[in-house]
Structures are given as structure tokens and as C-alpha cells.
C-alpha positions in Angstrom: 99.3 59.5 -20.7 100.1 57.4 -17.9 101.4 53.9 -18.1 99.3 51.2 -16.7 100.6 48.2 -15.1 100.7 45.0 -15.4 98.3 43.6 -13.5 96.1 47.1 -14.1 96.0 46.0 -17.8 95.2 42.0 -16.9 92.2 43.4 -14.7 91.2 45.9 -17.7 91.0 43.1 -20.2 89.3 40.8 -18.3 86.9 43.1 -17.2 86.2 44.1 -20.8 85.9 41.0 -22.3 83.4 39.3 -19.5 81.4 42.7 -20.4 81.3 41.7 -23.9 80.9 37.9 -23.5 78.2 38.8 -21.0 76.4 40.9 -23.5 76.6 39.0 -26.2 75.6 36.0 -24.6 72.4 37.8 -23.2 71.8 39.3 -26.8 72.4 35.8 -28.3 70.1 33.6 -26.1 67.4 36.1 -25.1 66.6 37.2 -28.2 65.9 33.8 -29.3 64.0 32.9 -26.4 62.0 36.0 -25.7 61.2 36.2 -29.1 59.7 32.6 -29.4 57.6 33.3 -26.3 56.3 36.5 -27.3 55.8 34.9 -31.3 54.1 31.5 -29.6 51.6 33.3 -27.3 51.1 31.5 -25.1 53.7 33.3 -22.6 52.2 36.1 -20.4 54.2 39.4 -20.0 55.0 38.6 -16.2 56.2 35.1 -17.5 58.5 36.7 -20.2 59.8 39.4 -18.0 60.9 36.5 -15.5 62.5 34.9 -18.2 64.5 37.9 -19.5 65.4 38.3 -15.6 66.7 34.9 -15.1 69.2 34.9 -18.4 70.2 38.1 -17.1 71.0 36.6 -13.9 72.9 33.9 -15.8 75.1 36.4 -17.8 75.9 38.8 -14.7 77.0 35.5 -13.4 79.3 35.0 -16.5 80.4 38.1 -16.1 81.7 37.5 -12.5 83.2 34.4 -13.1 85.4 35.9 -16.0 86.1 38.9 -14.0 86.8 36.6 -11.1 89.3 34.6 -12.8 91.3 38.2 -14.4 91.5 39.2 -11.1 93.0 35.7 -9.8 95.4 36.2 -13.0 96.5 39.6 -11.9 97.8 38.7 -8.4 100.5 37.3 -10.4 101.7 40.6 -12.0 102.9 43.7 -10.4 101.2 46.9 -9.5 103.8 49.2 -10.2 103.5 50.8 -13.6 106.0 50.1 -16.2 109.8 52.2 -15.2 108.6 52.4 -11.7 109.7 49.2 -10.1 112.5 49.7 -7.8 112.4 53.6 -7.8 109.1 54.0 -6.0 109.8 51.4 -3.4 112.9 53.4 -1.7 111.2 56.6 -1.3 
């Protein structure tokens, strides 16, 4: 197995945790509000759809913004994996 680097593994858990956050957040608030609209009635399917499209907007958005900063993070780390440091820049 090959070793990842620093700023490899920074990118990979920030990726992974906007992912979750993101779904969690669209689980969290769109099945309270989608499910009140569809319970009350008075919401049409087009109106519910639109709804369901705007949260998801809101969560991609989360997502990039917590990707965004993981990847600002990792500039500060190297990209050489762990043992290859100075070896790999003099060949």
C-alpha cells in the first residue's frame, strides 16, 4: 500500500467530511421541510421539487466551502509522500 502525503491526506479528509456534513445537512433539513409541505397540502409537487432543489443547492454549496477551505489547508503541507522528501527531488 502506498503512503499518502501530507497534504494528499488533508485534501482526503476534508473532502470526506464536507461529503458527510453536506449529506447530513440535506437529510437533516429536507426531510423536515419536504415532509411538512407534503403532510400540510397545500404545496404542489413542482413547489416541493423546487424546494428539495434549492436545499440541495445550499448543501453542494457547503460542500464547496469545506472542501475549499481543505484545499487552502493543504498548500501548507507537502506533496511528497512520507520517506520521499529529499530522495525524489535529486533524481
Amino acid at each position: 500500500m502506498h503512503a499518502l502525503s501530507p497534504a494528499r491526506r488533508v485534501r482526503r479528509t476534508f473532502m470526506r467530511l464536507g461529503q458527510s456534513i453536506a449529506i447530513i445537512a440535506f437529510l437533516a433539513i429536507a426531510g423536515d421541510v419536504l415532509f411538512e409541505q407534503w403532510i400540510a397540502g397545500y404545496a404542489s409537487a413542482f413547489f416541493i421539487f423546487g424546494t428539495a432543489c434549492l436545499i440541495a443547492a445550499a448543501c453542494t454549496a457547503l460542500f464547496a466551502i469545506i472542501a475549499m477551505i481543505g484545499l487552502v489547508a493543504s498548500s501548507a503541507f507537502s506533496d511528497d509522500p512520507p520517506g520521499f522528501g529529499s530522495e525524489r527531488r535529486d533524481r
